[in-house]
Structure formats: structure tokens, C-alpha cells
N, C-alpha and C positions, 0 to 999 in steps of 0.2 A: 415644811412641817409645821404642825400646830402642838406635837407636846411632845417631850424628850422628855429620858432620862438617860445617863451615860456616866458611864465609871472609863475614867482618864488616869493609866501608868497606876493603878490601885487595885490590883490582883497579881497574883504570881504568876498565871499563863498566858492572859491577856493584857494587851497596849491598850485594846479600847473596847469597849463592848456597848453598845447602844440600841436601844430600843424606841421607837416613834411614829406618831400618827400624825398625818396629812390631812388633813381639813378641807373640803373646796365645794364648789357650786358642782352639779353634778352632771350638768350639763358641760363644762368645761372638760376639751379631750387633752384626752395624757396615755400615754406608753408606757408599759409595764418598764422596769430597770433591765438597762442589755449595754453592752460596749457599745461607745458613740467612736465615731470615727477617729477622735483626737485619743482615743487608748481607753478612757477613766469607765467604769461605770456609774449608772445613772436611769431614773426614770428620767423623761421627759416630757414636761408641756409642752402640747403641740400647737398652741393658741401661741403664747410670746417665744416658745424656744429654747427657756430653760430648763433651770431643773429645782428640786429642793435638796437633793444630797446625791453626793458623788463620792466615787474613792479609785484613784489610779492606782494600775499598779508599779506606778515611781514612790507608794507612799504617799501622793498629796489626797489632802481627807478636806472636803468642807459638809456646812450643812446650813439650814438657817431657819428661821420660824418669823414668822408676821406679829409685829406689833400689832394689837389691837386698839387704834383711837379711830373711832369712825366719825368724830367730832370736828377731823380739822383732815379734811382730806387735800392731798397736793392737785395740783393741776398740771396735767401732761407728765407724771411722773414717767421716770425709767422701770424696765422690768426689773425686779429682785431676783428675776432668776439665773439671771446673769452674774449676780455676784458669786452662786458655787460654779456655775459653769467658765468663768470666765480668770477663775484662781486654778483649778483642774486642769486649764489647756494652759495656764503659761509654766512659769517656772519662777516668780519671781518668792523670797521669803516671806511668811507666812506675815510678821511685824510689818514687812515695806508693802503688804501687799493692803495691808489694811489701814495703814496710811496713808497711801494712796485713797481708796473708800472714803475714808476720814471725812477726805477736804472736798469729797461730792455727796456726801450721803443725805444732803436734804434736799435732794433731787429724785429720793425714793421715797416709797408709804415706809412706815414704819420696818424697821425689820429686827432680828437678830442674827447676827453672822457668824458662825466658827467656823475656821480653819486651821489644818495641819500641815508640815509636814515630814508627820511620822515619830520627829523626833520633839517638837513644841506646837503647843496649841494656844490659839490667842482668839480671843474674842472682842465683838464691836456692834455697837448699838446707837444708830441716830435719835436715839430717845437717852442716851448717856455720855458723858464726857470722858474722853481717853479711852486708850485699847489696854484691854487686860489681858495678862497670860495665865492661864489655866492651869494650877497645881494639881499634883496628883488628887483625887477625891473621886466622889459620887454630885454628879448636879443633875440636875433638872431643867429645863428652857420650855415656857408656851408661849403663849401672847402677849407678854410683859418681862420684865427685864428678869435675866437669869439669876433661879434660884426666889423669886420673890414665889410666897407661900401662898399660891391657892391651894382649895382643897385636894383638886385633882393630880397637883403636883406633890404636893405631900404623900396623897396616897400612892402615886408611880413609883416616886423615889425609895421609899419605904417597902414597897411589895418588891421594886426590883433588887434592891439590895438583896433582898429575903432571899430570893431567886437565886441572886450569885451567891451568897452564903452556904446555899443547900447544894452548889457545882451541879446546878443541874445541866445537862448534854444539851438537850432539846432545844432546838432553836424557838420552836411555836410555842415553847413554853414559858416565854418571856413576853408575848404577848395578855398575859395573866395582867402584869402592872400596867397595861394602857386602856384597855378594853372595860372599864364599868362604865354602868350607864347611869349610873347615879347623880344626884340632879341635889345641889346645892340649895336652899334656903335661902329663901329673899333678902335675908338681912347681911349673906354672906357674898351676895353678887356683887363684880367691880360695877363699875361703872364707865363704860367703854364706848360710848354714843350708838350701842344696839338695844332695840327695843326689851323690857322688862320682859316676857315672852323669847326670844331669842338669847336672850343673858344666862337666862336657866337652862336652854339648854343647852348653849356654849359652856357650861361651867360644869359638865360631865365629860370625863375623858374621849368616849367611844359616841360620837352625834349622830340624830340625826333629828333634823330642821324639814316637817313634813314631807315632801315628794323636791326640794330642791336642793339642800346642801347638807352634809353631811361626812363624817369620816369616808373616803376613800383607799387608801390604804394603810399597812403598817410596814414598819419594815424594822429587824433585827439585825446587827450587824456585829459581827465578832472578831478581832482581830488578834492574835494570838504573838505573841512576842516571837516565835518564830516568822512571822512574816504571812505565815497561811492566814486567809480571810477568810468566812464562809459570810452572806449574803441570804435571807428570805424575807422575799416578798411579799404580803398577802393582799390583792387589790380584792378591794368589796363593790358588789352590783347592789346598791342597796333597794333597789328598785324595785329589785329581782329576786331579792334574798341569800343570795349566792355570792361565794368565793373563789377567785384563784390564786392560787402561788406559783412563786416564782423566786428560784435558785440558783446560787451562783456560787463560788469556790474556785480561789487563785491564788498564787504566791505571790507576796511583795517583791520586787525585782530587783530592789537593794539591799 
């Protein structure tokens, strides 16, 4: 994923409710979200094998987002997308599991990791020191460490709150806070080693970067303290102009 927002144990029906967009070249293949073999669901790349968010239903939730430094790239790094797929098929706790991570994670590009399960949420970042646990609130995660204020993030977090305030049902209706195309101001762009040109329009929620990289999909995810999940999907052909969805609803099995 490239831009979250997510309210964590801070609403009265909901555990978790989340909203987010995936970023990628568009030529790279992926799979819509369906049950993988080890139980969890999950979209899947079909290039390295992962995934960017998953959720079993034992309960275990990851997700994660790319650091953005194109300034200091690794060599021969590991896939990131192993990090949710590879917390989803085991069983170890969500703390030792990212301890674990900890003492390899500069052996990845940048990322941001969270994981659940179900009942505590912790978070971890090779661009930061020590694993944090995740109080109840409203946060935000893009391309830089969670919760750090670009605009795009401010506006997600802010429209999505709005969203949960007003209880709205709709799942497509939370796509409201990821989706502008609004295009930041020179003076308010990071500085991430992508050309001035690609920084503007990385710094709009909903991309797209001429005929090659761009938003691919979104997805909303609500998790209701009775244990029911509902799941949608929306992958975009941007190419093409065109959308489809993809739904999903199950019960927690703890």
C-alpha cells in the first residue's frame, strides 16, 4: 500500500476499519484479493509472491506501505511482500514477530509494517528505531513514517474520520478520503530522490504518472467487534479507464 488511513479499537462496532491505496508500475501483475492456500485473504503479486495486506480468519491482520528514499537504494534486497504474507501463515506474536523483522530489516527497501493479532497491533519501520504498539486512535501511513503530515495524509485522515462520524454503511463510500487528485505545491513537496515532475504527482492521493505507474487499487476493510469482516476491492485499469470490484465477508473464527 501507498496511503492508509485506519481507526484501531476507536469506535463502538468496529476493531478496525481501514481504507487504502496501492501505488505500483502498471505493468507489474497482481491478483485481485481471494483466499490463498494458507487460509488469510489477500491480493497477490504475481512477480515476487506477496502481497500488501492480508487478514486470516484466526484474526492475524498485517499490512504495510514503501518507504519512499530513491536516494539510497539496497542491493539484491528481500521482497517486502513477504513481510504480510509471511506473519499471515505463521502464528508467531505480533511483538516477537517483529523482532524478529527488527534484526533483518536492512536487508529490505524501505517499508512500513503493521501487524495484528486481533487483539494488539504493533508497528515497525527500517527507517525508525524500536517497535511501537498502536493505541487506540485514528492514524494515517504513506511513504514516510506513520502519521508524519503530508498533505495527502492530513486530507485522508480528516475526510475519513468525517466518514466514520456520519456511520456511514457504504463501503465505496470510504473511498471519498483516498481518491483526490490534487497535486501539492512546489514548495510543499518532500524530497524523496524522485524527479520534481514525479514528486507532484506522487503527492496526490489517487496517481497517475503518464501511461506507466499509478494508483492501482483500493481497498476498505471493516472489521466489526463481533468478528464479521466485510472486504472491497476496487482494482483500476487505468489504462483503460475502468474499474472492478471485488468482495469478500467472513467471520473471525475466534
Amino acid at each position: 500500500m501507498c496511503l492508509i488511513a485506519f481507526s484501531w479499537k476507536n469506535h463502538p462496532a468496529y476493531k478496525l476499519v481501514l481504507v487504502g491505496n496501492r501505488d505500483e508500475f502498471f505493468e507489474r501483475p497482481s491478483a485481485p484479493i481471494q483466499q490463498w492456500e494458507a487460509g488469510f485473504y489477500a491480493g497477490k503479486d504475481l512477480k515476487a509472491g506477496g502481497t500488501w495486506l492480508g487478514i486470516h480468519p484466526n484474526g492475524r491482520f498485517a499490512t504495510l506501505t514503501n518507504y519512499r528514499d530513491l536516494k539510497n537504494p539496497k542491493k539484491d534486497p528481500k521482497t517486502r511482500g513477504d513481510l504480510v504474507k509471511n506473519f499471515l501463515e505463521g502464528d508467531m506474536h505480533p511483538y516477537e514477530y517483529l523482532q524478529a523483522i527488527n534484526e533483518e530489516k536492512d536487508r529490505y527497501e524501505g517499508f512500513n509494517l503493521l501487524v495484528s493479532d486481533g487483539e494488539s497491533m504493533f508497528y515497525l519501520s527500517n527507517y525508525k528505531e524500536g517497535i511501537e504498539e498502536i493505541s487506540p486512535g485514528i492514524y494515517g501511513l504513506s511513504n514516510a513514517l506513520l502519521d508524519t503530515p503530508w498533505t495527502k495524509l492530513n486530507r485522508a485522515k480528516d475526510k475519513f474520520s468525517e466518514i466514520i462520524e456520519n456511520g456511514e454503511s457504504r463501503l465505496e463510500a470510504y473511498f471519498d478520503a483516498i481518491h483526490s487528485r490534487k497535486q501539492d505545491p512546489e514548495e510543499l513537496l518532500p524530497d524523496t530522490g524522485a524527479t520534481l515532475y514525479q514528486e507532484k504527482h506522487l503527492s496526490a492521493q489517487f496517481i497517475r504518472i503518464d501511461d506507466y505507474y499509478g494508483t492501482v487499487n483500493s481497498t476498505v476493510l471493516r472489521w466489526e467487534h463481533s468478528g464479521y469482516v466485510e472486504i472491497l476491492e476496487r482494482s483500476f485499469e487505468q489504462l483503460k479507464d475502468s474499474y472492478f470490484d471485488t468482495q469478500i465477508d467472513f467471520q473471525i473464527e475466534k
